[in-house]
Every structure is written in C-alpha cells, then in structure tokens.
N, C-alpha and C positions, 0 to 999 in steps of 0.2 A: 279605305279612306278615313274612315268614322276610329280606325285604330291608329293610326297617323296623326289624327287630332288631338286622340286621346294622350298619345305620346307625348307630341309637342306641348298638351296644357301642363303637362307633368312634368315634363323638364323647365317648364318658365317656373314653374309653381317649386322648383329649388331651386332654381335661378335667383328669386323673388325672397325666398326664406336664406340663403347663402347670403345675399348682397343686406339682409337689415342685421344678421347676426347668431344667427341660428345654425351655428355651425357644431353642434353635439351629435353625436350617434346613439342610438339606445342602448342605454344603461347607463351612457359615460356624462348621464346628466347631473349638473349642481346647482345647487338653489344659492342666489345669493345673498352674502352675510350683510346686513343694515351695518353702516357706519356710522356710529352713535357723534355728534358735534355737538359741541359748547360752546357757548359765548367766550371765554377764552381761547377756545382753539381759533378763533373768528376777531379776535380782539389786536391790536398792534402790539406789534413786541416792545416790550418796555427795558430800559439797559440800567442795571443797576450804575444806583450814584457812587462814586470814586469814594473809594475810603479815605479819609482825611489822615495826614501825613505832616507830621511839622519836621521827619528827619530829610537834611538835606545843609546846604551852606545856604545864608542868608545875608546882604548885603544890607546891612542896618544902618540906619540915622538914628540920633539920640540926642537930645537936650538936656543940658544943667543951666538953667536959670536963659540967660542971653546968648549961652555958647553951642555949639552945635558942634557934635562928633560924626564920624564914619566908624564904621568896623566889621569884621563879617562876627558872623553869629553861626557857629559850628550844632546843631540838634539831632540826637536821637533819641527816637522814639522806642518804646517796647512796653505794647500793651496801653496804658495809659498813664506810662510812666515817662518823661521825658528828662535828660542828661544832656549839657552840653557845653560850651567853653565859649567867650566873645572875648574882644580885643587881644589878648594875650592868654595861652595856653590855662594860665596859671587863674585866670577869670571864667567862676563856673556860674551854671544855671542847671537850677533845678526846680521841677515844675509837674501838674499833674493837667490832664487834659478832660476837659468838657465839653464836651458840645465839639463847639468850633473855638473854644478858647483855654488856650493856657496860661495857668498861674503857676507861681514857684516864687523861689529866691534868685537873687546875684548875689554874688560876689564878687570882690576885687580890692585885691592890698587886704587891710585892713578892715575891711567895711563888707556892709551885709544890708539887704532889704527887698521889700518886695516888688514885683511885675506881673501885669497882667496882658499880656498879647491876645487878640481875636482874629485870626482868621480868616480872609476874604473869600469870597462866593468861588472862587477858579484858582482857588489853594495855592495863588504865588506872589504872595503878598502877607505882612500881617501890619494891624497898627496897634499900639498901645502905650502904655504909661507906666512908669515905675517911679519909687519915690526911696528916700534913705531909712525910713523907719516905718515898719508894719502901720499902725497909726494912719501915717500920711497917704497914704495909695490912694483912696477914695477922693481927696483935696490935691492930689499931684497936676502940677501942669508942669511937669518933664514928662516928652514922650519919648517913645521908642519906638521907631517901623521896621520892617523889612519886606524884600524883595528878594524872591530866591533865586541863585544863581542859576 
C-alpha cells in the first residue's frame, strides 16, 4: 500500500510539473534568452509626413487689377526644381521649391515676372501672388490660387 502511494504521489507530482510547463527531458534542457525592450519598441508608431508635391494639374484663379481669370496650371516637379505651362501651352512657369512654397517666373506673350505660391497644410490647394516686374511681388495685390485636380 505504502508503494501505491508512493506511486500515485509521483505521478500527480508530473502531472503537476507537465500542467505548469515543465515539459523538458534531461539533457534536452534550455535556458531562456532575455528579450532586451525599448521605449521605442513600446512607443506608437509614427507615419512619416507626405512628401510635398506641386506636380500635378491645378485649377487656378488669378487677378489683374478688378478682373479675375480661370486657368489650369500644368506643374512638374524634379528634385527641387519645378517646370510647367498655365493658360496656354505656349505660357510657362518656372520656379524653385522651399519649404512648402514655390517661387520662379511666368510667362506669357510678351511678358515675364515674378510668383510666389505657398502651399496648403493637405497639399491640394495653393495661394499666392504674382506681379509684372521682379520689383513689384512684395507690394502685389494680384493673386493667384489653385486647387488641384
């Protein structure tokens, strides 16, 4: 009886050590490796901000003095260099980008001068100003917006 007992304490007693985890045979034992954590590994994942883009078609308004135009605004981009054509093929923009804003020249016909567009916070929109002579841009009240297609 007394080896009966001794039995059954021995089988509870792997019973006991199988059910918490102890399920190795000797020799086929492993020690385990620490897993080293960081405040970044621990931190919320953050999405990089959208790279700003002016190429695309843009549906622009513009003023000269009391009168108010439409036009699209055709822009590519490459690097920090921007290329592009508004109201007719033959009307270019060139321009260089900062930040969130472009400057450059227009063109059209005959004539030449400066603009400066800025940019909005969700890159589909810009507003800005342009004027007939280098000089004038800083005292311009002709703007120029767009909205991209």
């Amino acid at each position: 009886m007394k080896r009966n007992t001794a039995f059954i304490l021995a089988g509870l007693a792997c019973i006991l050590l199988l059910v918490a985890g102890c399920t190795s045979t000797p020799g086929t034992e492993t020690t385990a490796t620490p897993v080293a954590t960081s405040s970044a590994a621990t931190a919320a994942p953050t999405t990089a901000a959208p790279e700003l883009s002016w190429t695309g078609n843009w549906n622009a308004t513009w003023s000269e003095g009391s009168e108010e135009y439409t036009e699209i605004v055709i822009l590519n981009q490459s690097g920090s260099s921007v290329t592009g054509t508004h109201g007719l093929p033959t009307e270019l923009i060139r321009g260089t980008v900062t930040g969130p804003r472009l400057s450059g020249t227009w063109s059209a016909e005959n004539q030449t001068g400066p603009f400066e567009f800025v940019m909005s916070e969700d890159m589909n929109s810009f507003t800005g100003t342009w004027a007939n002579a280098p000089d004038d841009l800083a005292n311009s009240t002709y703007y120029w917006n767009g909205v991209r297609v």
